[in-house]
Structures are given as structure tokens and as C-alpha cells.
C-alpha positions in Angstrom: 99.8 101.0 30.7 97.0 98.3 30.5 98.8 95.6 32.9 95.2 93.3 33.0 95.7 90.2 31.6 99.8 91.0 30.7 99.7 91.1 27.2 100.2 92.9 24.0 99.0 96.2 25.6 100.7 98.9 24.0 100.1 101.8 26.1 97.5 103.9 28.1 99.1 106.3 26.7 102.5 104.8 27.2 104.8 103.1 24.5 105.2 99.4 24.2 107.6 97.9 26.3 110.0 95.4 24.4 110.1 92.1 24.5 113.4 92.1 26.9 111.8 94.7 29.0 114.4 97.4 28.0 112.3 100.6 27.3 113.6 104.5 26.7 112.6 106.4 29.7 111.1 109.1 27.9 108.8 106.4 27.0 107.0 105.7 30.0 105.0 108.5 30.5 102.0 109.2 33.6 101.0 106.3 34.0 104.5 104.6 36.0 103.9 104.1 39.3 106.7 104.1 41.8 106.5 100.3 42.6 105.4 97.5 40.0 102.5 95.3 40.5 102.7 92.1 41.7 101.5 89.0 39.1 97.8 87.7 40.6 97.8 84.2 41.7 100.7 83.4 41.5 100.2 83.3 37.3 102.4 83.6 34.7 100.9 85.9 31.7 98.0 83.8 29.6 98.5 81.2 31.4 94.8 78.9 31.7 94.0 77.8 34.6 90.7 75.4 35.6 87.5 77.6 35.6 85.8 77.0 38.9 83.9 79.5 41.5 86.9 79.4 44.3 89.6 80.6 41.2 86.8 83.6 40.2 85.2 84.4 43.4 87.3 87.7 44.1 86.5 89.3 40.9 82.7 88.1 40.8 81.3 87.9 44.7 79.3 90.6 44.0 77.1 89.3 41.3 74.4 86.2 41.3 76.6 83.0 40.2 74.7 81.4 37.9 75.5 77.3 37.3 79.1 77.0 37.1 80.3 75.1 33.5 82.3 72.2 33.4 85.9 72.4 35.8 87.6 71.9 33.0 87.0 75.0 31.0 90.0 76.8 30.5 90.3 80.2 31.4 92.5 82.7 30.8 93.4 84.9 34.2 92.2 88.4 33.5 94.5 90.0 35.7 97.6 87.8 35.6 100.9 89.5 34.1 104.7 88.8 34.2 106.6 91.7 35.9 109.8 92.4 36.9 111.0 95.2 39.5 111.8 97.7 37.6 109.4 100.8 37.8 108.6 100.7 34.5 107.9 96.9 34.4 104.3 98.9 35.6 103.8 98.0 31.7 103.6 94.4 31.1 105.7 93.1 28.2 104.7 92.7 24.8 103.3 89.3 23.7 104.1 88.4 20.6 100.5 87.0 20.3 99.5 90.7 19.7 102.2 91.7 17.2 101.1 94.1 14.0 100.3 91.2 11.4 99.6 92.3 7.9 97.7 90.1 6.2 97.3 90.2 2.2 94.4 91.3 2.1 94.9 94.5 4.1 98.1 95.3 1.8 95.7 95.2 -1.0 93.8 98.1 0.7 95.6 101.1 -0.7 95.8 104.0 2.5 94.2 107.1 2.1 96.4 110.5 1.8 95.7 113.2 4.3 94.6 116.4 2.8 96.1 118.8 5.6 98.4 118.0 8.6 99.0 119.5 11.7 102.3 119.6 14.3 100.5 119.5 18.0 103.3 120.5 19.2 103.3 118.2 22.1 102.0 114.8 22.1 98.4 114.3 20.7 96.2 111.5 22.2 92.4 113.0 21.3 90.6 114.9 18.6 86.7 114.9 18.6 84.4 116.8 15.4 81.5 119.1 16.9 78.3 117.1 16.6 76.3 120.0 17.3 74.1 121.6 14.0 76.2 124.7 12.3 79.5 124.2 14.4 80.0 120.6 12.3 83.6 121.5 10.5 85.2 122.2 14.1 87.6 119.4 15.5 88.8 120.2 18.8 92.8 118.2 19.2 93.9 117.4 23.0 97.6 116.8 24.0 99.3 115.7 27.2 102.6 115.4 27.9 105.2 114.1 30.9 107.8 117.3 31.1 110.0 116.4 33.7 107.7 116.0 36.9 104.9 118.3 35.2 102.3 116.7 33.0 101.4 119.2 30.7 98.7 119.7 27.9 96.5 121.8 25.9 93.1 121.8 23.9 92.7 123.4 20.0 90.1 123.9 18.0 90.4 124.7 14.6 87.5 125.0 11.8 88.3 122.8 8.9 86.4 124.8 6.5 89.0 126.3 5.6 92.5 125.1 6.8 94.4 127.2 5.0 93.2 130.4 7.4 93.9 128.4 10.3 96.9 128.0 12.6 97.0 125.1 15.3 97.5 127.3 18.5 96.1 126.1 21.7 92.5 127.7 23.3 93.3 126.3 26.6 96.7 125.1 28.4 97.0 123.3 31.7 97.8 120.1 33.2 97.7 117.3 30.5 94.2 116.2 28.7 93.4 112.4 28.5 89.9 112.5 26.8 87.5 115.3 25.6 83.7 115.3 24.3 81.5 117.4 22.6 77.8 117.4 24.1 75.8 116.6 21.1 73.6 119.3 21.9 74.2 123.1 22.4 74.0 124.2 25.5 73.1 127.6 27.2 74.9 129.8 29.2 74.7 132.0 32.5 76.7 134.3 31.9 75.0 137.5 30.2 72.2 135.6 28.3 74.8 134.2 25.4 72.9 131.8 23.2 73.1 128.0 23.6 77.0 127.3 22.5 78.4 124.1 21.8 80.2 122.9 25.4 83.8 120.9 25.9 84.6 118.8 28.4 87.7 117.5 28.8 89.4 115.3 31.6 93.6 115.7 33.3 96.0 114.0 34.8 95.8 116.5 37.8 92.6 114.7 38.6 90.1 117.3 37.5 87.3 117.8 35.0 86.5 121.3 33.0 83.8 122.2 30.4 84.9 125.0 27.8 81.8 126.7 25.5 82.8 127.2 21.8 83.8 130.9 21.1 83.6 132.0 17.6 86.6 134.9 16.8 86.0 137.5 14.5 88.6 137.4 11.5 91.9 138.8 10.8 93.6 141.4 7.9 93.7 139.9 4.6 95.7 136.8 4.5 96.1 136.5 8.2 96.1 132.9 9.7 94.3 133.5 12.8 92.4 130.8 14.8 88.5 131.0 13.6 87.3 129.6 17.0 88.8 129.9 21.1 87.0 128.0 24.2 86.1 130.0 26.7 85.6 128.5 30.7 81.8 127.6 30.8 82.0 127.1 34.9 84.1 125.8 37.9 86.1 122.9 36.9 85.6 119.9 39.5 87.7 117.2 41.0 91.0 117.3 43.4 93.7 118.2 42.0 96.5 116.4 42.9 94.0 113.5 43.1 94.0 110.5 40.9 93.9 111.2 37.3 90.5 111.2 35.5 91.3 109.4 31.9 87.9 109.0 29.8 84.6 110.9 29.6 81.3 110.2 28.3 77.9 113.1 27.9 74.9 110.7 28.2 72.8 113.1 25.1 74.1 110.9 21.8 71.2 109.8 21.2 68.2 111.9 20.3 65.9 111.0 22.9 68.2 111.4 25.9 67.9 115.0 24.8 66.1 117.4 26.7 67.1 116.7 30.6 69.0 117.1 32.5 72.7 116.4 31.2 75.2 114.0 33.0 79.0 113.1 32.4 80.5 109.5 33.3 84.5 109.8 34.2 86.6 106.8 34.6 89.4 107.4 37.2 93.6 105.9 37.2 92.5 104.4 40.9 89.6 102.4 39.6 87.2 104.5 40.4 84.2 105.6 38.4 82.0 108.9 39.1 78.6 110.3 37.8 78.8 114.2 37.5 75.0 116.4 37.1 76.3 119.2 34.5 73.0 121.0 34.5 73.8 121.6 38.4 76.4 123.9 37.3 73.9 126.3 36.0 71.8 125.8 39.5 74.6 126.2 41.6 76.3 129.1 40.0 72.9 131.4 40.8 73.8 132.4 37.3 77.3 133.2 37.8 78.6 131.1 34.7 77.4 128.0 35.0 76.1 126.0 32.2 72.6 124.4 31.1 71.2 122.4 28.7 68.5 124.1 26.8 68.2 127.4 29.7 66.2 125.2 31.4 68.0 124.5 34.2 66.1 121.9 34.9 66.4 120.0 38.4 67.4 116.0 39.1 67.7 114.3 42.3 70.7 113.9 44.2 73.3 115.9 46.3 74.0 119.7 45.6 77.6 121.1 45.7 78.3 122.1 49.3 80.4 124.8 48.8 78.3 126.4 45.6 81.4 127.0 43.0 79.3 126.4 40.3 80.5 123.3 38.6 78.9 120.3 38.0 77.4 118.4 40.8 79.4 114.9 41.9 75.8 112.2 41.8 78.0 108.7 41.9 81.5 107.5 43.0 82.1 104.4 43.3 85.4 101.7 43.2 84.9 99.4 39.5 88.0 98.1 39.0 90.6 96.4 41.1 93.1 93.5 40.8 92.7 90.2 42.9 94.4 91.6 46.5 93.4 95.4 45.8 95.9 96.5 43.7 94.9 99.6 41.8 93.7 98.5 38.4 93.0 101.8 36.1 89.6 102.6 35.1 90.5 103.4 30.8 87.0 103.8 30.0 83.6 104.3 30.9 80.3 104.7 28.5 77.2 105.6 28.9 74.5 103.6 26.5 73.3 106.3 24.6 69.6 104.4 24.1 69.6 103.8 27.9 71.6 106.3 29.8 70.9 104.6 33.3 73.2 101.9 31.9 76.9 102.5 32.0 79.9 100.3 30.8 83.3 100.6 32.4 86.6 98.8 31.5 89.6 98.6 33.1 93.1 97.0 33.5 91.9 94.5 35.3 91.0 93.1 31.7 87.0 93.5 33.0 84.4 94.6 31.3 81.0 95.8 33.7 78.0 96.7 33.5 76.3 98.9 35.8 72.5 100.0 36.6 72.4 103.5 37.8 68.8 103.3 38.6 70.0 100.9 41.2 72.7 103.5 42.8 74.3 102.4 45.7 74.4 104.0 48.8 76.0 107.5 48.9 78.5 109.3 51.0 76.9 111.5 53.2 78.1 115.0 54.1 80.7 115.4 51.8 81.6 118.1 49.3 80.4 116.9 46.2 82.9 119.1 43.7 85.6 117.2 44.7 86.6 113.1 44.9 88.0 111.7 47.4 88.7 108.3 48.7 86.6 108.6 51.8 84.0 109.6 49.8 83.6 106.3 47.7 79.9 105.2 47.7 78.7 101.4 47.5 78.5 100.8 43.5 75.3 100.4 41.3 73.9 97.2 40.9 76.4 95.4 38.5 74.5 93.5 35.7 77.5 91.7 33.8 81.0 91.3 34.0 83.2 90.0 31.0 86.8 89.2 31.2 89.9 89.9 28.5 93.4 88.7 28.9 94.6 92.3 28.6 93.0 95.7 29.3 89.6 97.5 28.3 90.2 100.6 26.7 87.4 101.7 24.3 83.6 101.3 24.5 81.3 103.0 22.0 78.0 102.1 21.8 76.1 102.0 18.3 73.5 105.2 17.8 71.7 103.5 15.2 71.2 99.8 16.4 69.7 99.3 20.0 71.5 97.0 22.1 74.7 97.3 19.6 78.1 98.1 21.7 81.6 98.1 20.0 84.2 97.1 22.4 87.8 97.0 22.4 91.6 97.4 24.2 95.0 95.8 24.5 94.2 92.7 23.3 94.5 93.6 19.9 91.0 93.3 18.7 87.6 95.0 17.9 84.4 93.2 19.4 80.9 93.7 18.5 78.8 92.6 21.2 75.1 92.3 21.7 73.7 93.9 25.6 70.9 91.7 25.9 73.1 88.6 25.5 75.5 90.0 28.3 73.3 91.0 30.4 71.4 88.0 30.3 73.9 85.4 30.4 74.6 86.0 34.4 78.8 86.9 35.4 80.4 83.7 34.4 78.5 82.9 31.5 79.6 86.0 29.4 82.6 84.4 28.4 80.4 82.0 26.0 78.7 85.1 24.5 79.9 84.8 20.8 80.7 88.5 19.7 78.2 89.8 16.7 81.1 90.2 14.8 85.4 90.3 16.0 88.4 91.6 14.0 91.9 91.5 15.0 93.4 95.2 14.5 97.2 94.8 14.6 97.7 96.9 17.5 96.1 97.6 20.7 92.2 99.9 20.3 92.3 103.2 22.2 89.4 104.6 20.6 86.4 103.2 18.7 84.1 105.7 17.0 80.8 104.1 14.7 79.8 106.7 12.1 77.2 109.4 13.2 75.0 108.8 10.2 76.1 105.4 7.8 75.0 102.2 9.5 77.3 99.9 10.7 80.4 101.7 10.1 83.2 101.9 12.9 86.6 103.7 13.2 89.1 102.7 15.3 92.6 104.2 16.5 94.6 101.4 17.1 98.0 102.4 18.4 100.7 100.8 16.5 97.9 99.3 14.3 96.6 102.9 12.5 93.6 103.5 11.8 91.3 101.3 10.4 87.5 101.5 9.5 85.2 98.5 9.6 81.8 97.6 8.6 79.2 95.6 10.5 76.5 95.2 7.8 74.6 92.7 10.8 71.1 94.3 11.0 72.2 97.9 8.9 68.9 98.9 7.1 69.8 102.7 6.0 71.8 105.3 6.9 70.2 109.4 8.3 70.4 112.0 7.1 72.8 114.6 8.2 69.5 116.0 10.0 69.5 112.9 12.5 66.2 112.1 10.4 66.5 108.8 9.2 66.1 110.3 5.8 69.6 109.6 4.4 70.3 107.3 1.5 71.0 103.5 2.3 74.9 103.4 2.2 75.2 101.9 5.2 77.3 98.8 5.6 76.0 95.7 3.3 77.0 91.9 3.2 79.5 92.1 0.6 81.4 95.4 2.6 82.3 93.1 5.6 84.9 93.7 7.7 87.9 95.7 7.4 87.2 98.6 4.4 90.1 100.8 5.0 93.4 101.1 7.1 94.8 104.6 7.0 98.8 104.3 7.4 99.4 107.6 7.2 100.4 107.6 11.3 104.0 105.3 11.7 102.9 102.5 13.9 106.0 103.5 16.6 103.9 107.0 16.8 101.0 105.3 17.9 97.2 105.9 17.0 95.3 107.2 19.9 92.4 109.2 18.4 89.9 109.0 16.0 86.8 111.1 15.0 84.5 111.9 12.1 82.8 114.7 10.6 79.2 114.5 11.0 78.5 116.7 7.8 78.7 114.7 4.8 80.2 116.2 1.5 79.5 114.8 -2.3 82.2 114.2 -4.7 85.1 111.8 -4.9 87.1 110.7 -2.2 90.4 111.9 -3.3 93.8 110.9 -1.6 93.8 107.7 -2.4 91.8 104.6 -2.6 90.6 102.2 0.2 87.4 104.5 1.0 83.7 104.0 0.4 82.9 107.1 -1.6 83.0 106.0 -5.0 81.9 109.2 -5.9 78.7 109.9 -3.9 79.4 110.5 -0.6 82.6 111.8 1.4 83.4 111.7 4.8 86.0 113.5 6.5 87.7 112.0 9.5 90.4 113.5 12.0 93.0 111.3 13.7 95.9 111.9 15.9 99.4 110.5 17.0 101.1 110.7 19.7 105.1 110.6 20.0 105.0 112.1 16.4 102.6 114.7 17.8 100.5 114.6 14.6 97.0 116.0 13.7 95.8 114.3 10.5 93.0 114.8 8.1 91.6 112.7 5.6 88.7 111.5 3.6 87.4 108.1 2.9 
């Protein structure tokens, strides 16, 4: 996966391809398509070419051009790639530009032991820590998996409490899970007046969307290992299935004051594609037949109602983000909403493109259509796009930063970790972006599927990064103190400082040819020392618990830093 720009990406879920192009075929998983895509232009991978408004003008026609800079900037194509015609030449091949490279001073960083471990039993590729108050120690772990012509997967949860009462056995099982997210806030239910219950969501390859609410289970015989927690369904799941796979999700409540309305998911689609779902409309449309709400409030937003009344969440926006030059399909990995400023959402894609988007400047919608479902003919004109940035490979992770307006971590299969500032992309017009100067940039050895700042130190950021591990950063830029595990503000200033710059910790404990694909922490907070190892930041004080998981070793990892 990750063709845009042709280099280095190791995945979309999807192993590396070598540098001959020979690959296992168990190793290209959903992702293949039946024919390869053709190189844009006419360009060999990374090669520059002269920056001028003809070479851009079918990735950028529909943004304002500011002044074009001089001809003669190079430019590196952001969607060329060298393929062959193999069907699994769908992956580019590797560049050895983006090959793991250990420096001395990440050696010196001794790797964190994981405390418990956990067989997924098929290939893992998310995990995600409850934010919500009291439900804090459960981790929910996602697999997917290509099983002949079925893609398969499964959800767990598991309360980390107490491990050694728990057994890994799934709480849902269907077609294969790309992403999942925890709504940061509890949400109520309609079916028999159940108090507000943390709420799921997770995203398929089938092309579908579902929402599970957190089930407690009440305990086993002495000494029996029994799950602690199950997901029940918390209303219709939406989509088409057999449609095109949905890959990344996003809840637009992580901040505290995008609480309290009406709550909205953002999924990014394998066809490009990006759609806007209402998740309070559930509760609406279900006439309280086991829909969901935030709150009990039910409270109303504009836009379109299901048409057929299943009770899922409403479809508000669909529209096409990402394409190659020509209209090849360039996948949609991720898309974000900014949590201080949840009209805003970032997408990237394949096409090495990074967008922003205005949703209070919607485009115009499909009429007549049943809104549970997507489909093609249903596409609406997108929201007003406010800044495009270009990679030579693909977009896979965006994250923005809870603490510090404006903040937004970005990275993908170009091997690196960006922090970047809004207001300078969104005021330096399409073509200017590529002179924004990133806050802060560090090469991460390995292509970044997931990006995850901490939920209560400032300035600290996880990252799964494929073959790279996992590796925790610190972007002391602007950090004044962390909160408390209360979202107060009153926690104790251990946020990242000037002299804890950059890379802090690399966890090795996933082989890189398993590759990292997710990454989470534990919002609660525990004193004493780190154990397992060095490389953290407790020294003592303060703990944090983080989940990660592999994928072709099917590997569920815990671990403290």
C-alpha cells in the first residue's frame, strides 16, 4: 500500500515489497488491486521535475494559486512511482532512501520490556485505551486478516487492571477492522434506559462502519480467566457492504469543548473518498429502538435524515479527496478532525497529499439518496479546500495536539514524523505549503501508521512506525504544563522541556519484519518507577502505560515508559 510518491512505504497494512520486486504472496494483503497503477507523468520515482503551474494544475485547480516561485524550484512528484505489471507491483518498491537507520544515539536508548503480551490470534493493526472517566484501564485490540478471498477480523477488549484474570477472546467478529476509536465521552443508550456507556466505532474492509457500547461482565469462579468486559451492538452499522473499504475514523469530541453536541465521525475511504457521518442521528432515527446519543439528549443538527430509518448514523458529507493525476484511485489512509475546531478536517492519501477541508463551507449534496449507505453516484461537491501539502510518498497518520491550538502531528511512508503549525498552512495558499518549515521533523526508521500525543503530558507523541517500532518523541516547542488526569489543567509540569528533545524512547520489543501498526496510551497515570527497562521518562514519579500492536506476528504488547 501507499503508492503516492513511490517510495519507502512499507504497507497500508501490506508488507514491504523488496527491492527486486519479489514479495511472498501472503504478503500482499487487501489492498492489491487486480491491475497496477500506471507511473504519473511519465516520472520515474523521486524524480524533480521544474515547479511551474501547468506541471501542478491537476492536483491544485481547485484552490486560489497564489504567486508561483521561481521555475526552477525543484519539486518532487507527489504521485510519481515506478511499477511493473505484476499485481502486486500495486506496492511501489522500497527506496533505500527510507531504510531503518540506527543511529548511535538511538542504540544508547535502552528499550523498554513489556509487562504482559498477548497472541491476537490473527493479525493485529489497532489498539486504542478508553478515554472515558472509570473505564480508563480498558484497551480495545482490532485485527484484520486476508483468508483466502475473505477478509476477516475481530475487536477485544480486555481490562488491564488485572491481566492476569483476563483472556484475549474477541467481543465482536466479522469482516476485517482497519481503525477503531473510543468517543471520549460516554454516551447514552436507547435501548431500555442503560446509563451513558463508553461507545466503539470501528471501520472494515467490507466497506461498512459499526459502533459497539462497552459491556461490563460479571466475574467468573475462583481463578477463572474470563473476559472482564464484551461490546455489545449500539445501533445499525452503515455503509455498503461490498463497497469500498472504509480504513480510518475520527469522533470530533477530543477536546473538551467540542463536548456537549451533537457527535460526528470522519471516515476515509480505499477509493478516495471521504464521508461525514451524524452519530447522534442514530438515537433520532431509531425512535428509540437502539440507537445511540450523546448525553440522552438527542439533540438535533442540520442535514439529511436516513431515508430508510435503520437507526444508524446519519451520512452529512461524501465527497472524492484524493486522486492521482488521470483519476486513478489514490486511497484515502487517513482523515482527522481538529479537535479545537471540528469544522476543520485533514485528510491524507496515497496520492502523497495532505488537505485541508472547511466543513462549514460544505459542498453541494446529493439529493434523494439513502443516506446509510455510500455510493459513487452519491458523491457530493467537496468543502471548501483550505491547503494542500505534498509528500513524495503516502499520508497515513494525522493527530492533532489536545493541548496546543493550531499544533498537528503528521506523518506516513516517507519515513518521518512532522510537526506542523495550521495557521502557517492555511495561510501560505496551495503552492506555498511546501516552504512551510515543520515546528519540529524526525526521521523514524520505518514508515508512521499511527501518531498518538499523550492525553495529559505536553508535547509528548507516540508513534507506531512499521518496521521502525515504536518510538516516543518530545516537542517541548510552546509545552507549559501537563493536566491532570481530570482534563483540569492541574497536573504537575512534566511535560516535554528543552533538554528532552526529540526522540526519548524507541520500544523494540515488536521485530521490525512484524511491523508496528498501533499505538495507544493510558490516560490514567500511575506513580512509581517505570520498570522494564530504561529509555522512559518516569524516573520515579510518574508512569504511563502504553499498548501497541503488530501485525504479521499478531502481537498485543504492553509496556510502561
Amino acid at each position: 500500500g501507499g503508492g503516492g510518491g513511490g517510495g519507502g512505504e512499507e504497507g497500508g497494512i501490506v508488507e514491504e515489497s523488496s527491492s527486486s520486486g519479489d514479495e511472498d504472496e501472503g504478503e500482499v494483503l487487501a489492498f492489491a488491486a487486480a491491475s497496477s497503477k500506471p507511473s504519473n507523468f511519465g516520472i520515474d520515482a523521486g524524480q524533480s521535475i521544474p515547479f511551474n503551474n501547468s506541471t501542478v494544475a491537476a492536483i491544485t485547480s481547485d484552490i486560489v494559486q497564489p504567486s508561483a516561485p521561481s521555475t526552477d524550484t525543484p519539486l518532487v512528484c507527489p504521485a510519481a512511482a515506478a511499477q511493473d505489471s505484476e499485481a502486486h507491483a500495486f506496492y511501489p518498491i522500497a527506496n533505500p532512501k527510507y531504510a531503518v537507520q540506527t543511529s548511535a544515539e538511538e542504540l544508547a536508548l535502552s528499550s523498554p520490556s513489556p509487562y504482559s503480551r498477548y497472541d491476537t490470534l490473527m493479525t493485529a493493526d489497532s489498539t486504542e485505551f478508553c478515554p472515558v472517566p472509570g473505564f480508563e484501564s480498558v484497551c480495545a485490540v482490532a485485527t484484520y486478516e486476508l483468508k483466502g478471498a475473505s477478509r476477516l477480523g475481530s475487536i477485544s477488549v480486555l481490562d488491564t487492571n488485572d491481566l492476569s484474570a483476563n483472556v484475549l477472546r474477541p467481543s465482536w467478529e466479522g469482516s476485517g477492522v482497519l481503525d477503531c476509536k473510543w468517543a471520549s465521552a460516554p454516551v447514552s443508550m436507547s435501548d431500555g434506559g442503560t446509563d451513558p456507556a463508553p461507545l466503539l466505532a470501528a471501520v472494515h474492509a467490507n466497506g461498512t462502519m459499526t459502533m459497539h457500547r462497552l459491556r461490563r461482565l460479571s466475574g467468573g469462579g475462583a481463578g477463572a480467566k474470563l473476559p472482564q468486559f464484551s461490546l455489545a451492538e449500539a445501533c445499525a452499522s452503515v455503509g455498503m457492504e461490498g463497497g469500498p473499504m472504509f480504513l480510518s475514523l475520527d469522533f470530533d469530541d477530543r477536546h473538551e469543548r467540542s463536548r456537549g453536541g451533537p457527535l460526528s465521525v470522519v471516515v476515509s475511504q480505499w477509493d478516495g473518498c471521504v464521508s461525514v457521518w451524524d452519530v447522534t442521528a442514530a438515537d433520532r432515527a431509531s425512535g428509540g429502538r437502539g440507537g445511540c446519543g450523546r448525553g440522552g439528549s438527542g439533540g438535533g443538527s442540520g442535514g439529511r435524515r436516513n431515508n430508510d430509518g435503520n437507526g444508524g448514523p446519519r451520512r452529512l458529507h461524501l465527497w472524492d479527496a484524493h486522486k492521482l493525476p488521470g483519476g486513478q484511485v489514490a486511497e484515502a489512509w487517513i482523515a482527522a478532525f481538529d479537535c479545537w475546531h471540528p469544522k476543520t478536517v485533514l485528510t491524507g492519501g496515497d496520492d502523497g497529499a495532505l488537505y485541508g477541508w472547511d466543513l462549514r463551507a460544505p459542498g453541494r449534496p446529493a439529493t434523494g439518496i439513502n443516506t446509510s449507505v455510500n455510493k459513487s453516484t452519491d458523491i457530493d461537491t467537496p468543502p471548501l479546500k483550505i491547503f494542500a501539502r505534498y509528500y513524495d510518498a503516502g499520508v497515513c497518520s494525522v493527530h492533532f495536539d489536545e493541548f496546543r491550538e493550531h499544533r498537528v502531528a503528521v506523518g506516513g511512508y516517507f519515513g518521518a514524523v512532522e510537526i506542523l503549525d495550521m495557521r502557517a498552512l492555511s495561510s501560505a495558499g496551495s503552492l506555498a505549503t511546501a516552504m512551510v518549515t515543520p515546528l519540529n521533523r524526525w526521521e523514524t526508521g520505518g514508515g508512521v501508521w499511527r501518531l498518538k500525543w499523550h492525553p495529559s503530558s505536553v508535547g509528548v507523541l507516540a508513534s507506531a512506525c512499521m518496521r521502525g517500532g515504536v518510538r516516543v518523541f518530545q516537542d517541548p516547542t510552546g509545552a507549559a504544563k501537563s493536566r491532570g488526569a481530570d482534563g483540569t489543567g492541574s497536573g504537575s509540569a512534566d511535560g516535554a522541556t528543552e533538554d528532552q528533545h526529540g526522540l526519548v524512547c524507541r520500544y523494540t520489543g515488536h521485530p521490525g519484519e512484524a511491523l508496528a501498526y498501533g499505538v495507544s496510551w493510558q490516560r490514567k497515570r500511575h506513580g512509581g518507577s517505570s520498570g522494564g527497562g530504561g529509555g522512559g521518562r518516569g524516573g520515579g514519579k510518574v508512569v504511563d502505560t502504553i499498548a501497541s500492536c503488530s501485525f504479521y506476528d499478531h502481537a498485543l504488547h504492553f509496556w510502561k515508559v
